[in-house]
N, C-alpha and C positions, 0 to 999 in steps of 0.2 A: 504494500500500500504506500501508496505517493507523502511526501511530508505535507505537502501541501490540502492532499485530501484527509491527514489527521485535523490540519491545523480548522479547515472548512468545519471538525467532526465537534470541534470541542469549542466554538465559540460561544455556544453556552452555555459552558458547565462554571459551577457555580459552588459546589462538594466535591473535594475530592479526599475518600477514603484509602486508607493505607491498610495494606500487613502491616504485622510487628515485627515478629518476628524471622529473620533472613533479608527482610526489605528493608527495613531501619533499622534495628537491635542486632545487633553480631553474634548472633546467638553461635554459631559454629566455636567463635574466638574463648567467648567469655563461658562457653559449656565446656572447653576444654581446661579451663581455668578451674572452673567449678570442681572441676572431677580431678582435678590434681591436689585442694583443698581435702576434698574427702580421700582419696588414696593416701593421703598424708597421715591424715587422723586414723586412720584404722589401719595404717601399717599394709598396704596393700603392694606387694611387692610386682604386679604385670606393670610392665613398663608402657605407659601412658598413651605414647603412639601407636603401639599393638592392640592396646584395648580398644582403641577409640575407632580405630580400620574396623573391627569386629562389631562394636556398638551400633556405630551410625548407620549401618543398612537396616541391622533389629531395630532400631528405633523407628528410622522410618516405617519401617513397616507396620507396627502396633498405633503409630499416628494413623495411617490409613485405615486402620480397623478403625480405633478408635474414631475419626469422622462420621465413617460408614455403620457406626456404633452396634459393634459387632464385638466389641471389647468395652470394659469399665474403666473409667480416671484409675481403680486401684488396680486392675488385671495389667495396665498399662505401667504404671511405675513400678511396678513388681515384675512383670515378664519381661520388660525387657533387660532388667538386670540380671535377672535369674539367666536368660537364656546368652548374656554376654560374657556371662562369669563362668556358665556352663563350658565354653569352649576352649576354656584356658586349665579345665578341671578343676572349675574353683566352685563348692557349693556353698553357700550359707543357708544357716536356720531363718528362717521368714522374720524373726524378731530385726535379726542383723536386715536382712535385707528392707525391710521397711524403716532401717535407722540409716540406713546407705541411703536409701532413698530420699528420705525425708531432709538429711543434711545437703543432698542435693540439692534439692528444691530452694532450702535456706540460702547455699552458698550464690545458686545461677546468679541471685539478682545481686551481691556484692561487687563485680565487676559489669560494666556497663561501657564497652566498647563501641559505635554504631560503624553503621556498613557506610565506609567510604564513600563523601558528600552528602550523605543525612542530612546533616545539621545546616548546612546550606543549601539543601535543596529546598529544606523548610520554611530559613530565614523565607529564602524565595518566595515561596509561596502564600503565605501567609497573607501579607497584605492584600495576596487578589483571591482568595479564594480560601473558603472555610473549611478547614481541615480536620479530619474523621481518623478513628483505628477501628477496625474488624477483626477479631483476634479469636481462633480456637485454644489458644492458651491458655493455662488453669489461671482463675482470677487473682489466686493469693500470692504469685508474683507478677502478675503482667501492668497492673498500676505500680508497683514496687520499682519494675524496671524503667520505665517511663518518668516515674519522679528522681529515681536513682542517678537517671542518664541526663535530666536536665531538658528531657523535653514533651513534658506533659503540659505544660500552655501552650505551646500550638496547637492542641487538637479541641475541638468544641466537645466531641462523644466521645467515648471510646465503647464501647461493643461487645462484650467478651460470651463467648458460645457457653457457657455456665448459667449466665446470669438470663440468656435467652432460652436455653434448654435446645439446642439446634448450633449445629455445627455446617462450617462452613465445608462443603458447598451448599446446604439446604438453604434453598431460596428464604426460607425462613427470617434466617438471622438476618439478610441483604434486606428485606424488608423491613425487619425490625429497626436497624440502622436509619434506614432512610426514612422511615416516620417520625424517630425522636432525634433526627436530625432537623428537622423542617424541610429537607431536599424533595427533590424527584425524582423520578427514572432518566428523565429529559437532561436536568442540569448537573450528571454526577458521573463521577469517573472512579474506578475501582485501582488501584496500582499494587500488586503482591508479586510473589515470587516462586509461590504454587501454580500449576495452570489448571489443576485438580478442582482446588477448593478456591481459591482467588478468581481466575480467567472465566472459566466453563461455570462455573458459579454464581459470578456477575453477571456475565451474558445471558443465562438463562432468563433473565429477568427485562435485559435488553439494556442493561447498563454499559456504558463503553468503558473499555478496559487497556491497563498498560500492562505486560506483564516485564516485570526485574528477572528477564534471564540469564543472570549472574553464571551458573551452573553450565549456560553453552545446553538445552537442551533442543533437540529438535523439535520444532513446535508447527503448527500449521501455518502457511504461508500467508494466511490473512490474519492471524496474531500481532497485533502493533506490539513490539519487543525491544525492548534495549538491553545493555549488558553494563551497564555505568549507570550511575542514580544522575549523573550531572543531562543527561542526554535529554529526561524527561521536559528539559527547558525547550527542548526544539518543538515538543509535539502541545504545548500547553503556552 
């Protein structure tokens, strides 16, 4: 799609919703941080980069169930540690593992990295347009990280699939957003870095969407996509 037929697409949007998580918050950077905190305290001798090769596919994976809500917030913080520790021959009793866990959770939001130009793409935006978060992340850090990080006044709402009871992609939450937003479908634009739950998610509803494909995935050829946060100034 031509820049020029973005730029015709978006002249009057007027909301524009964010991910959190991978599209602002650095969650890659600052979960390996996290997890180096808890290896720390519990004496976990797999060396950091080995676990985390092995983690990060299990994890994605139980976030997909977990959307598709085919798994629980607890089957989820539990399996996928159990089943990452599993392959190193590391077992623990469920007590440990929900204290692994749980330190987890506490540590993510102590480090607050964001994804290269964030914080300037915001400045940016701000003044022309009313800024929103959309987030399947569990509530009890996803404002944590946002005040943590220094940038929870730019956003008017923020969203969280908890507090709606619907996870992103269910049109659900996308509409819940946009009614206690005061937006439209018309004036709003969706920007994440899933094309799962962000992209195909927005769209369903007929929201125009940017997807942050950071990751280099192949995406369909009519997907307006960038690979940089600073890029999104072309098409808006």
């Amino acid at each position: 799609m031509s820049l020029y037929g973005m730029k015709m697409k978006t002249e009057k949007i007027e909301h524009i919703f964010f991910d959190l998580d991978h599209t602002l918050w650095d969650f890659d950077k600052n979960s390996t941080l996290a997890f180096q905190l808890m290896f720390d305290k519990f004496q976990i001798s797999i060396p950091i980069d080995n676990f985390l090769t092995v983690y990060q596919s299990i994890n994605l994976r139980y976030w997909k169930l977990f959307r598709e809500e085919q798994v629980t917030k607890e089957e989820l913080r539990r399996g996928r540690l159990i089943e990452a520790f599993a392959f190193f021959d590391k077992k623990f009793p469920l007590e440990i593992i929900d204290a692994l866990s749980d330190d987890y959770i506490n540590f993510l939001p102590l480090n607050n990295y964001l994804i290269t130009g964030a914080r300037e793409l915001l400045t940016y935006l701000m003044p022309k347009y009313q800024l929103h978060i959309i987030t399947n992340g569990f509530r009890e850090v996803q404002n944590t990280k946002l005040s943590n990080s220094e940038i929870n006044h730019y956003f008017k709402t923020v969203t969280s699939s908890e507090d709606v009871g619907a996870k992103k992609p269910n049109p659900i939450i996308f509409e819940h957003a946009i009614r206690v937003s005061g937006a439209n479908i018309v004036n709003s634009l969706m920007i994440g870095d899933n094309y799962e739950a962000d992209i195909v998610g927005a769209e369903s509803l007929g929201i125009k969407t940017i997807c942050f494909n950071y990751h280099k995935e192949k995406l369909p050829e009519t997907t307006i996509q960038v690979s940089e946060l600073y890029e999104i100034k072309k098409y808006i």
